[in-house]
ROVEX-450654 format. One line per 5 residues: number of its first residue (from 1); their letters; for each residue y, z, x of N, C-alpha, C. Coordinates in steps of 0.001 Angstrom, whole numbers, always signed. Last residue first. Layout:
NUM> a> Y,Z,X,Y,Z,X,Y,Z,X  ...
REM end
This chain:
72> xxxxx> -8859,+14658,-13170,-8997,+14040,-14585,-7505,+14739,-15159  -8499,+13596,-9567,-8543,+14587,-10584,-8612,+13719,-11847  -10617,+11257,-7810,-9661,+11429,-8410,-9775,+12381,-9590  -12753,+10299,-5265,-12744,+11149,-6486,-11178,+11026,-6871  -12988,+9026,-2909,-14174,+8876,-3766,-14285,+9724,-5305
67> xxxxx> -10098,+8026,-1694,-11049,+8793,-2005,-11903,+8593,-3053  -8957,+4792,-330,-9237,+5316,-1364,-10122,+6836,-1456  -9162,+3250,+1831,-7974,+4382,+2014,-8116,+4852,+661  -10768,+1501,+1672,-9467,+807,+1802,-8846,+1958,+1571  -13158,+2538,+2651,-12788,+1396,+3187,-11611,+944,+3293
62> xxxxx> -13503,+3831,-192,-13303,+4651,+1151,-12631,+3757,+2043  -14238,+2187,-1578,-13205,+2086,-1641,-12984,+2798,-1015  -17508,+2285,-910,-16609,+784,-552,-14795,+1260,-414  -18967,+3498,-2591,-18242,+4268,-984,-17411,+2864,-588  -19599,+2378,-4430,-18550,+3485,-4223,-18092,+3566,-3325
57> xxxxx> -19689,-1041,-5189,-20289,-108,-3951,-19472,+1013,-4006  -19520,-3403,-7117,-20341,-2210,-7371,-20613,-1466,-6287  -17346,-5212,-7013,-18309,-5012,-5980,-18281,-3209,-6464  -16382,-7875,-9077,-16629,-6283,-9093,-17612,-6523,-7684  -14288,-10392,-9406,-14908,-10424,-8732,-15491,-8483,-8259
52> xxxxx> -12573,-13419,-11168,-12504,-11869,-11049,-14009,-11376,-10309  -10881,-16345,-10972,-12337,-15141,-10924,-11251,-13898,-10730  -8652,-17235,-11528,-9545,-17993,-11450,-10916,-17544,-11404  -5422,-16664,-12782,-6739,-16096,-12394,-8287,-16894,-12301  -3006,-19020,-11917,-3435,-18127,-12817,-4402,-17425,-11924
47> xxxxx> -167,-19502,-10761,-1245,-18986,-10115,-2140,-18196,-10949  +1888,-21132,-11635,+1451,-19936,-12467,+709,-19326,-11951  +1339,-23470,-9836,+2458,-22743,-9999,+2181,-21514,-10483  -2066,-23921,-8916,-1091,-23865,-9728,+5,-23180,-9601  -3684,-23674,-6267,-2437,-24705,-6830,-1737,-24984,-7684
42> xxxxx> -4700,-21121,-5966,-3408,-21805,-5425,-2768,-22443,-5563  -5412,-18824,-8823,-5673,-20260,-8709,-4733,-20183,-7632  -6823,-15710,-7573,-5817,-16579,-7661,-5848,-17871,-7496  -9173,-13370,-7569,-8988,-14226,-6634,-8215,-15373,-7980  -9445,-10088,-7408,-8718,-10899,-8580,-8305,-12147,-7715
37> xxxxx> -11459,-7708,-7076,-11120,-8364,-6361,-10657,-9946,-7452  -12665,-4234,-7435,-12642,-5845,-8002,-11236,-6099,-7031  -14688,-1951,-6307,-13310,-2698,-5912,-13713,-3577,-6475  -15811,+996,-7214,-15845,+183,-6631,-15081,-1122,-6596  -16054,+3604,-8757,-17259,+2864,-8687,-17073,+1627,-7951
32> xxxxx> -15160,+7509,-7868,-15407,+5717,-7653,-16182,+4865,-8277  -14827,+8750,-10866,-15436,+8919,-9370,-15413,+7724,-9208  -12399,+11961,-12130,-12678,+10185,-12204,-13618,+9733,-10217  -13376,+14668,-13675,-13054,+13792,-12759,-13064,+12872,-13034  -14811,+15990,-15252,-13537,+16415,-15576,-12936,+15667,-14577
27> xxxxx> -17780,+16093,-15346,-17229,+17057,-14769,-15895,+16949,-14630  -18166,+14907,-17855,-18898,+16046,-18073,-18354,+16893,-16343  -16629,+12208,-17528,-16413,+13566,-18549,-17074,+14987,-18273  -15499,+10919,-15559,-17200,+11718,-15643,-16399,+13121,-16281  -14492,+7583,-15456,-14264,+8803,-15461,-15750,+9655,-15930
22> xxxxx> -14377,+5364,-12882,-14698,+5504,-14154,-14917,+7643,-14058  -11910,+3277,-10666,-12611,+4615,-11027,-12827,+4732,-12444  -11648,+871,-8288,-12158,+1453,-9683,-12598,+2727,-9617  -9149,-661,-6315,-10131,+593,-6346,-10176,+831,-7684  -8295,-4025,-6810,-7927,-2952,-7199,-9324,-1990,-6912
17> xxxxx> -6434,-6815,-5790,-7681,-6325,-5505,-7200,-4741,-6407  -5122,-10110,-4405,-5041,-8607,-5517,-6613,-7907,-5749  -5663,-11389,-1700,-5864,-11127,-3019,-5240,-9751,-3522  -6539,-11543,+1057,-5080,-11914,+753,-5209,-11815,-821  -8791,-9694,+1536,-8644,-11183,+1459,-7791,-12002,+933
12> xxxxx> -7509,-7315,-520,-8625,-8012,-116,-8747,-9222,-199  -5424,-4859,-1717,-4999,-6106,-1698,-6779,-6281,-971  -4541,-2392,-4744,-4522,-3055,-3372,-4853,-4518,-3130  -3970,+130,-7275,-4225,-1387,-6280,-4006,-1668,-5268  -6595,+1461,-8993,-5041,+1466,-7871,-4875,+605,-7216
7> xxxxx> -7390,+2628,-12123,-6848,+1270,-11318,-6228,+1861,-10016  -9983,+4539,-14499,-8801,+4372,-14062,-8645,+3186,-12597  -10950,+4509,-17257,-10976,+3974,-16181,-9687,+3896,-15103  -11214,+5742,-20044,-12280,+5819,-19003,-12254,+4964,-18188  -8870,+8363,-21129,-8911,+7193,-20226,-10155,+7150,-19717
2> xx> -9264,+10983,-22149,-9121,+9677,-22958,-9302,+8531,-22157  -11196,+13919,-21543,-10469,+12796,-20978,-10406,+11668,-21987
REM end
């Protein structure tokens, strides 16, 4: 595998949010590791990024309709 991470996105707490997956070379998969959460300046026009926010829980992205595995 070349990619060691793979994104899907979604949304949490009116945010951009994305399911993480890091890949497991040694079995040819990508396995959860858990949802960041991209919380948005409001008052700026540009709405930059103001945090970024990992929740290290696998089974978390079960939660949002994610499986706990993805092919490699």
């Amino acid at each position: 595998m070349q990619k060691k991470w793979r994104l899907s996105p979604t949304a949490a707490n009116a945010q951009p949010a994305f399911a993480l997956y890091r890949a497991d070379e040694s079995q040819g998969f990508y396995r959860a590791f858990g949802i960041q959460v991209v919380t948005l300046d409001g008052s700026a026009p540009a709405r930059p990024i103001a945090a970024v926010t990992i929740f290290n829980i696998p089974s978390l992205v079960t939660s949002f309709g994610f499986p706990l595995q993805l092919p490699g």
